[in-house]
C-alpha positions as CSV (number, residue, x, y, z in Angstrom):
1,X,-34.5,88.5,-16.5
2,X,-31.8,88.0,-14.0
3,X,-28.1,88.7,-15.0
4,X,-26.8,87.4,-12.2
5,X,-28.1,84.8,-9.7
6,X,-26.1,83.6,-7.0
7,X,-27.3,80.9,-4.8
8,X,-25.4,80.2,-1.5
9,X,-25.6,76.8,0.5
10,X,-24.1,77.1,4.1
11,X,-21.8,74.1,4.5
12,X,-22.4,73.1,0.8
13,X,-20.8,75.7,-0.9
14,X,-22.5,78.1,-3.7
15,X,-22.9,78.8,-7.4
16,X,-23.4,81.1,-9.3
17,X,-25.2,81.7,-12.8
18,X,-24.6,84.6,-15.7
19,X,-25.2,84.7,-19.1
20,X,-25.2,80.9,-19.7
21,X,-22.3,80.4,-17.5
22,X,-22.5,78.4,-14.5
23,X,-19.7,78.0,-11.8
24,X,-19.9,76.2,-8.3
25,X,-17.2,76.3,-5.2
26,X,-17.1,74.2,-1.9
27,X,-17.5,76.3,1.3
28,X,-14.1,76.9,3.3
29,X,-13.3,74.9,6.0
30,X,-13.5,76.5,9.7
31,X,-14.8,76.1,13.1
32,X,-18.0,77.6,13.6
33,X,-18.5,80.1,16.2
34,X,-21.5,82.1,15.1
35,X,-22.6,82.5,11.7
36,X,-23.9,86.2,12.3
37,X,-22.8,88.0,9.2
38,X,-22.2,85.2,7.3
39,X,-24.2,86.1,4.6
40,X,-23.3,90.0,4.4
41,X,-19.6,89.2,3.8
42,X,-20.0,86.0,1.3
43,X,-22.1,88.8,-0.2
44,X,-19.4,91.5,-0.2
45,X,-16.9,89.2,-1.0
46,X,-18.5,88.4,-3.8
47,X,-19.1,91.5,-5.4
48,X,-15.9,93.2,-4.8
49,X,-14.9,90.8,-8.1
50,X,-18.0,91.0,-9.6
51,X,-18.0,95.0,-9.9
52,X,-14.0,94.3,-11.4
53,X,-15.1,91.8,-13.9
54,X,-13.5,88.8,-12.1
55,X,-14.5,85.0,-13.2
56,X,-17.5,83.8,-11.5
57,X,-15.5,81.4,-10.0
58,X,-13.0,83.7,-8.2
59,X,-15.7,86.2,-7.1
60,X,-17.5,82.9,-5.7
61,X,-14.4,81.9,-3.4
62,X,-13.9,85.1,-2.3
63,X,-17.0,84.9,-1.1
64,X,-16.6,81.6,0.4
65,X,-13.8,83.4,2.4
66,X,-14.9,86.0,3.5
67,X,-17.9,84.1,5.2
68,X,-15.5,81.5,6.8
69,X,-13.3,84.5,8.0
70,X,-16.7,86.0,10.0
71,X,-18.1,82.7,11.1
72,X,-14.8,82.1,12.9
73,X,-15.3,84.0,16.0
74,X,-18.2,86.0,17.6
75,X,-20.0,88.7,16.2
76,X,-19.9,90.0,13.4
């Protein structure tokens, strides 16, 4: 009943799951400063592709960016 579930792991990476398919990506290396935000910008990383169709996979390291740009410094 959900069309798309994505599941994110701090350190570990996250996947994602729709319509059958399944894709997984490590998280991007940084220094940690303060993870404030961390979650909002995986988040809005991730749908910027999702909302233009983009693989699972891309929208996922997007993501993954996005979070290691804003955990990088303080503050979000």
């Amino acid at each position: 009943k959900v069309p798309t579930l994505v599941v994110t792991c701090g350190a570990d990476g996250a996947t994602a799951l729709k319509d059958g398919e399944r894709a997984t990506v490590p998280s991007v290396a940084t220094t940690v400063v303060d993870t404030t935000g961390a979650g909002d910008l995986f988040a809005a990383g991730f749908l910027y592709g999702h909302v233009r169709g983009e693989p699972l996979e891309t929208c996922l390291k997007r993501g993954a960016i996005c979070a290691a740009e804003v955990i990088s410094h303080y503050g979000a």
